[in-house]
C-alpha angles and dihedrals in degrees: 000000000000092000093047089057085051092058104046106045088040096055109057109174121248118232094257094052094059092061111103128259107255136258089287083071097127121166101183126056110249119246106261090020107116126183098207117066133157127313111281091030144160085035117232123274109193111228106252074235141016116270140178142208141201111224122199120209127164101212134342114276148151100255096057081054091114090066099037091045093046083055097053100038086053098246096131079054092051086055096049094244129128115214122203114188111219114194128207150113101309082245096060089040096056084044094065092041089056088053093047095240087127131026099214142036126185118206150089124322091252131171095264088067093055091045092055107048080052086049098059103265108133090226123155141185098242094171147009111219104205147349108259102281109246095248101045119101155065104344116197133198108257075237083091100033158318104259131337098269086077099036119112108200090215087079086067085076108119096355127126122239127174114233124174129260117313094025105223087343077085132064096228092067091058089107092060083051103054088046088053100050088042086061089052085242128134127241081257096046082076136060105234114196110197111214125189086191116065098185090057090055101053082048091060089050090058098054094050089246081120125054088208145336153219109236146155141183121337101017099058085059090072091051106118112250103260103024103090146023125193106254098180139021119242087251142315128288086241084071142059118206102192146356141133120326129185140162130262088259084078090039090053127019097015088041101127090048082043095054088027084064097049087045085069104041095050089050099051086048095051090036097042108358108056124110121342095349075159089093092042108112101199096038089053098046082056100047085047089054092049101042095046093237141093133269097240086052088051088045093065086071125069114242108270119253097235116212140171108183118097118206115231087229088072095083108050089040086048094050088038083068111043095051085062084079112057117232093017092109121040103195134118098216125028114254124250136230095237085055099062109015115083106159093169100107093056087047097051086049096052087050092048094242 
């Protein structure tokens, strides 16, 4: 919380942020209109003049590889558009990005998020990056069960799961939710472990010292054969748990480098990500380069299911969450989808505009 208060105070909005978007300004995705198109598209549209932008990441993954690998194939030059990567914590991140000292920020949907659109920060959710991968999710001892399809979520009552950083302060944690409220339990009614360290977790996991565990690819691929079953998706396919935010500067005055930079991250999706790019030589050499790790590493995963649309129903499931656990949102109202949401820029780009 900490962090959230950080953010906010730190971020007062100039008098040119707090104009509203224009009349573009669209939170649901239009009937007909599709993100995902044919290799080589949207076609390039060269920027009238060069422009650059300043890119946060938390950290380098693979699902931030539209952008990485945009960067690599040359599409951001085919626009016109220079792209720097800054890399920091995703509160310090949105902090800068409140402070327009970067354009772009790429992470979860936190709290903090909420707290600062009610705060004053013109901040919107411009993209969703991926549906939830298949093997990511809520993993329980077969203590407990055999698949999901047995598993009853009261039994989740006084055990202890490992979740990541901020508990269900955090998206990533939507899935544990959604089994808790299904058992008809309270976020206190279970013993959450943090862990920085995700490998330790699932290791943890693995030697019974955890009752269950949040994990994704790689690391359920460590998991011992027999220890543990998913029990929950990460979350459904009706919401989106991350993305890229930025503020209406980008979606104003900074709108053609905005709609430039979705240009050539849809194209690299449609051109090297669709499908199982998994089995793509070249595409994967180059992930591997940019990620710092190796292809067979990369392989244990299943390709990601890139996506940039973000359901309007994100926003109320998200908050749903966070007010189970008192103190996590400090806002008055709750926020709506048409507040935060502003998918136009992803739009524009898919129609080549």
């Amino acid at each position: 919380m900490a962090a959230g208060l950080a953010f906010t105070s730190a971020c007062a909005p100039s008098a040119q942020q707090t104009q509203a978007t224009d009349a573009k300004q669209v939170s649901v995705l239009p009937a007909g209109v599709t993100l995902s198109g044919k290799p080589d598209t949207p076609a390039p549209k060269p920027l009238a003049q060069h422009a650059s932008l300043k890119v946060g990441i938390p950290s380098k993954l693979e699902l931030e590889a539209p952008a990485l690998l945009a960067q690599t194939y040359g599409e951001f030059a085919k626009e016109n558009l220079d792209v720097t990567f800054v890399t920091d914590t995703v509160p310090n991140l949105l902090t800068l990005l409140g402070q327009d000292k970067i354009d772009v920020v790429y992470a979860g949907a936190q709290a903090l998020v909420f707290n600062a659109l009610r705060h004053g920060v013109p901040i919107r959710w411009v993209s969703g990056v991926a549906s939830s991968s298949p093997d990511s999710g809520i993993y329980m001892s077969t203590k407990y069960g055999t698949s999901a399809a047995d598993f009853n979520p009261a039994v989740l009552k006084g055990k202890n799961i490992g979740v990541n950083p901020g508990g269900l302060a955090a998206p990533s944690e939507y899935g544990l939710y959604e089994l808790i409220t299904k058992g008809g339990l309270n976020p206190s009614d279970v013993r959450m472990t943090p862990f920085n360290d995700i490998s330790a977790m699932t290791q943890a996991l693995n030697n019974g010292s955890l009752d269950g565990a949040t994990l994704g690819a790689p690391f359920t691929a460590s998991l011992k054969p027999g220890v543990a079953f998913q029990a929950e998706a990460g979350y459904p396919t009706s919401i989106q748990i991350a993305g890229y935010f930025a503020t209406t500067q980008l979606l104003g005055a900074h709108r053609d480098a905005g709609v430039a930079f979705f240009r050539a991250l849809q194209r690299t999706v449609n051109t090297y990500l669709s499908g199982d790019y998994h089995q793509n030589a070249d595409v994967m050499a180059k992930m591997a380069q940019q990620l710092g790790t190796s292809v067979d590493k990369l392989r244990v995963a299943a390709s990601v299911p890139f996506d940039f649309n973000v359901p309007a129903q994100s926003v109320d499931s998200l908050q749903q969450m966070y007010q189970s656990v008192p103190g996590t949102l400090q806002v008055g109202s709750p926020v709506k989808p048409g507040e935060l949401i502003d998918l136009s820029l992803v739009i524009d780009a898919a129609q080549g505009k």
